[in-house]
C-alpha positions in Angstrom: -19.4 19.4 3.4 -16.6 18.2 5.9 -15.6 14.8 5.2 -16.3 12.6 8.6 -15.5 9.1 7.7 -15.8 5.8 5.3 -18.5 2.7 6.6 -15.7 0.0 6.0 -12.4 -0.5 3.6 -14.7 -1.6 0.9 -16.8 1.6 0.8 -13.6 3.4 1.0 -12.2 1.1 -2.2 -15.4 2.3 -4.4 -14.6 5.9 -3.4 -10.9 5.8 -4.4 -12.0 4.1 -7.5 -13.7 7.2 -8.6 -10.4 9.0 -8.3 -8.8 6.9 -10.9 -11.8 6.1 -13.1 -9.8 7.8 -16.3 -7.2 4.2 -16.2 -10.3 2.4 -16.6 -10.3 -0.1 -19.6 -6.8 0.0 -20.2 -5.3 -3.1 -20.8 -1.4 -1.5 -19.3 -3.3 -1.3 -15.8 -2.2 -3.4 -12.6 -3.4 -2.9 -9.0 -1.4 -3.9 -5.6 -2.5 -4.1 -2.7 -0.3 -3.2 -0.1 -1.5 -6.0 2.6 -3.7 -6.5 4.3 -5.3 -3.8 5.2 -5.1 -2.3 1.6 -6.2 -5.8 0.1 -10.3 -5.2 0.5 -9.7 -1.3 -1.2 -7.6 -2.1 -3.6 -9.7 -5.1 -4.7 -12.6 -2.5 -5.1 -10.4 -0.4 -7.1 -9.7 -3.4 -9.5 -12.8 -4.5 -9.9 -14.0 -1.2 -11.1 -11.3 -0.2 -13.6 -10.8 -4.4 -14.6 -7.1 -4.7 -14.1 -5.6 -7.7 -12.7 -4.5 -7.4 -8.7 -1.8 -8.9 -6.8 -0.3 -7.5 -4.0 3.3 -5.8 -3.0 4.2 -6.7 0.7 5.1 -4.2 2.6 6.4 -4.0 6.5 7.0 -1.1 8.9 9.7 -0.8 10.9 8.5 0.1 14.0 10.6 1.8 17.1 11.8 -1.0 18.9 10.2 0.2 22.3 7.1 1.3 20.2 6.4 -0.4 17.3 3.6 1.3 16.1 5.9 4.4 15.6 7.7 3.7 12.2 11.1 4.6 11.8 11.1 2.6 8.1 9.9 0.3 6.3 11.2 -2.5 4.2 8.9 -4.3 0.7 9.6 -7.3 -1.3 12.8 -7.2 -3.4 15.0 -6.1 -0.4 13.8 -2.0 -0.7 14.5 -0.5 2.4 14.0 3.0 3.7 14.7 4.3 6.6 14.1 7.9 9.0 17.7 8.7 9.2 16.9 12.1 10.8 14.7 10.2 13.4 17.5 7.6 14.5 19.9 10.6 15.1 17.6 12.3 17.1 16.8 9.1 19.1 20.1 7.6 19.0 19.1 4.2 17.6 22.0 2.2 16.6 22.5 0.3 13.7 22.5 -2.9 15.2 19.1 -2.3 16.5 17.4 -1.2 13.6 19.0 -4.5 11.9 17.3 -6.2 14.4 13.6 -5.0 13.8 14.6 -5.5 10.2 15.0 -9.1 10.5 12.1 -10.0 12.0 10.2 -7.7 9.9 11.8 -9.7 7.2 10.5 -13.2 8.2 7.5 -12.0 8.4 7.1 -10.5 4.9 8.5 -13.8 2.9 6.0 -15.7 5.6 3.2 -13.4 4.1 4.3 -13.6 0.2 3.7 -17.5 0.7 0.3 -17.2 2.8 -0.7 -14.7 -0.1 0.7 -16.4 -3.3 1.0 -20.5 -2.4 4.2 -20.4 -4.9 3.1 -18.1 -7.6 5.7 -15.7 -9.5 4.9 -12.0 -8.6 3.5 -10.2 -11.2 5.2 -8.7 -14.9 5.5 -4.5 -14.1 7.7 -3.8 -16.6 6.0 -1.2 -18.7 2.8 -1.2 -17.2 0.7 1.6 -15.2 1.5 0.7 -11.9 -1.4 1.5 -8.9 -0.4 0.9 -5.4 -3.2 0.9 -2.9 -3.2 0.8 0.7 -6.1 1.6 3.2 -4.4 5.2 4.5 -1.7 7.1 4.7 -0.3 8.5 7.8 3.7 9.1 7.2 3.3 7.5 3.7 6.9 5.5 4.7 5.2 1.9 3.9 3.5 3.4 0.3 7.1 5.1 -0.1 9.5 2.3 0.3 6.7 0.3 -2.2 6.8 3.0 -4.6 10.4 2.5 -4.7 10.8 -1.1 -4.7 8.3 -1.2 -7.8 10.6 1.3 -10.0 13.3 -1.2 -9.8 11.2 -3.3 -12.0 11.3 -0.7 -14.7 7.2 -0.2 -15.0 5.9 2.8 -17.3 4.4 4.7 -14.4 3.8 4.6 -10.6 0.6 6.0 -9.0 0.0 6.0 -5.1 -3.3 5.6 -3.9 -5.6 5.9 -0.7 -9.0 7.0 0.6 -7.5 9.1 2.9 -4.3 10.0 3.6 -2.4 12.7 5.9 -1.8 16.1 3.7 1.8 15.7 4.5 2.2 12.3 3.2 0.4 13.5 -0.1 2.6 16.2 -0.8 5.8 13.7 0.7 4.3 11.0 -2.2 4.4 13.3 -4.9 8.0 13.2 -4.9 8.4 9.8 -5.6 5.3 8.5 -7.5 4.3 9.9 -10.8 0.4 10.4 -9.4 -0.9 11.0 -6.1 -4.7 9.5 -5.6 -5.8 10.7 -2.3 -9.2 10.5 -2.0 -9.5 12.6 1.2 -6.6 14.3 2.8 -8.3 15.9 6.2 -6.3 18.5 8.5 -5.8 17.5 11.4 -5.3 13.8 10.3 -5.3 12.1 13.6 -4.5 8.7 12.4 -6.1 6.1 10.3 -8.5 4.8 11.6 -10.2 7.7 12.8 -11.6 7.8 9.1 -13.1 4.1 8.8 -16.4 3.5 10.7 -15.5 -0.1 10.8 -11.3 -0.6 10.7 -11.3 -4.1 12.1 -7.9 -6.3 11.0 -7.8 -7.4 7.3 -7.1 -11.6 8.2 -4.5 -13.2 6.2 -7.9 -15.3 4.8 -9.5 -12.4 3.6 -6.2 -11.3 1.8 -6.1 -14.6 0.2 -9.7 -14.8 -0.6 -9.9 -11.1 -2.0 -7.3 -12.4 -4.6 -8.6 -15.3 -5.5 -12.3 -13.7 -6.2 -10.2 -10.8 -8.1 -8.5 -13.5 -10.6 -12.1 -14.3 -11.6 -12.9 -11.4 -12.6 -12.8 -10.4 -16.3 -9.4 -8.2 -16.7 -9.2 -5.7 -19.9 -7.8 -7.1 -22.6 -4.4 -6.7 -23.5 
């Protein structure tokens, strides 16, 4: 049966959870959310295999005459990648691409206080590493995360999402050590064409969803 879509970023959480039921009820296990859209399925996905969640904050860097188009993407710890090809094709210079980058930049530290009100980020050092955003369309934002958590030396890295462009998958599995897509349809056409209801994640619900998921009863180690 043809997959047509998920009812909300919840359902969608309890569907990717199912993808990555064999980490349940290890104690090694952390899940982050790449915010905010990624926050409500990744705190499904935590809740079903008991691992603690925080979040890994992540920014596109959008053209700077579209910025829905992503030529990059930057994550916390100063990770940066960009579309090198992309900016020699469209002649982007430096200068302008620093640009986007700074004010991507205030708004990520703005977001890491919003989301964690002066607590540390999370140990990863040796532990199973899940990253978990709402879809994948270039995978840029889940790479760029991917990479900013191996700096922190964690035992391994998986990428996950309900639903995810085959491209991205396949661009992912260079990077992470797993690949969780729950559904990878061809054509793609976006996002958001997947989710029944894909209305904005606030920066309430982001905070809420993490205070609920430290109440919850983690493995233990």
């Amino acid at each position: 049966m043809a997959f047509e879509s998920f009812s909300d970023r919840a359902q969608a959480g309890r569907a990717l959870a199912l993808r990555l039921v064999h980490l349940a009820g290890r104690s090694d296990v952390t899940v982050l959310a790449l915010p905010r859209g990624g926050t409500p399925v990744a705190y499904e996905v935590a809740k079903a295999l008991r691992a603690p969640l925080d979040v890994l904050v992540v920014r596109k860097l959008g053209l700077p005459w579209n910025p829905e188009f992503a030529m990059g993407a930057i994550a916390s710890g100063g990770e940066r990648l960009l579309d090198d090809m992309l900016l020699r094709e469209l002649g982007i210079p430096a200068e302008a691409v620093d640009e986007v980058a700074r004010d991507e930049q205030r708004e990520l530290e703005r977001r890491e206080r919003v989301y964690r009100g002066g607590r540390p980020a999370p140990e990863l050092r040796g532990r199973t590493v899940i990253l978990v955003d709402d879809g994948l369309a270039t995978g840029a934002t889940m790479r760029v995360a991917v990479r900013a958590v191996r700096r922190q030396a964690p035992a391994r890295v998986i990428a996950a999402a309900p639903v995810a462009a085959p491209e991205a998958c396949e661009l992912l599995r260079a990077e992470a050590d797993e690949v969780a897509c729950a559904e990878a349809p061809d054509p793609f056409l976006g996002v958001g064409r997947w989710y029944l209801d894909f209305s904005q994640t606030s920066d309430q619900e982001v905070c809420r969803l993490l205070a609920d998921a430290s109440r919850l009863r983690p493995v233990a180690a």
